[in-house]
N, C-alpha and C positions, 0 to 999 in steps of 0.2 A: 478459464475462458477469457480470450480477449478478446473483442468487436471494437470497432470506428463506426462513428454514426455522427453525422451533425458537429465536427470538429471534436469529438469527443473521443476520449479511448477509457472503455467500462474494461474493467478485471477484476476477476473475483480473488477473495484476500482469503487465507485462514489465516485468525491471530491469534497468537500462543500468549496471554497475558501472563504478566508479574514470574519469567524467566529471568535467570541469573546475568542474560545480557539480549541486547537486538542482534537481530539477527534476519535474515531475506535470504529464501531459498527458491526457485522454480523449479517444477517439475515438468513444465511445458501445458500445463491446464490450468492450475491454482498455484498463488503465489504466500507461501507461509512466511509469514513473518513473527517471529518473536519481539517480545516486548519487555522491558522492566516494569512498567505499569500495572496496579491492579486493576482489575474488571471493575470499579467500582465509582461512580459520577462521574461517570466520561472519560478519564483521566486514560486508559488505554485508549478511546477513541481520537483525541486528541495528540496521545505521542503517536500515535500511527499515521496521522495526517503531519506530525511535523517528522518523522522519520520519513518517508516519502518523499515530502518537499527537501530535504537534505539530500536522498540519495540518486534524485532523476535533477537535482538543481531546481528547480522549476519553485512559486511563488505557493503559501499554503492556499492563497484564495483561489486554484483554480483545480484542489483539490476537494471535493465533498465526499462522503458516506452516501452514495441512493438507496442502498436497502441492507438491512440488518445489523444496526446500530446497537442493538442488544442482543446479537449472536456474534460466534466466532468468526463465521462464515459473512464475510462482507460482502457487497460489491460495492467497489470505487469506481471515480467517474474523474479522469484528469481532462480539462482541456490544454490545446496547445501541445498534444503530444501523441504521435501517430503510433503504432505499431510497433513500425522496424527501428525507429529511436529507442522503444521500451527494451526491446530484447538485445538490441546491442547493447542497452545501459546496463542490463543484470548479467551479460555476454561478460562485460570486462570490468564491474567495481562489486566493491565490498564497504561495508561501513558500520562503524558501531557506533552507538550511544552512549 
């Protein structure tokens, strides 16, 4: 799911923690992302907000977690970044960690 609301753009995440590399795939609903990180003190909630902020450019501080910081299934909240930015950004890069 992605929504704009209030200069915000919410999407929901599945994270694949402590995989053999990062990784960003859309299916046009959920955005999976792998991680090197383990599921353990944060440490995958934080590379997912600093892979993020690497692969749309954009500043960590205008990334947050609003719901399910101890599930797979996130939802993020970017400000400063619309829609048709998001999908052309996953449209045409790749990146690893």
């Amino acid at each position: 799911m992605i929504a704009e609301k209030d200069g915000f753009l919410r999407i929901d995440v599945r994270v694949i923690p402590h995989s053999s590399r990062c990784f960003l795939e859309w299916d046009g609903e959920t955005l999976r992302i792998k991680l090197t990180s383990p599921p353990v003190e944060g440490k995958a909630n934080s590379q997912l907000i600093e892979f993020i902020s690497k692969f749309f450019s954009i500043p960590k501080r205008n990334i947050s977690i609003e719901c399910g910081s101890f599930s797979r299934n996130k939802r993020i909240k970017i400000e400063g970044m619309d829609k048709e930015a998001f999908l052309k950004a996953i449209e045409n890069k790749s990146i690893k960690c």
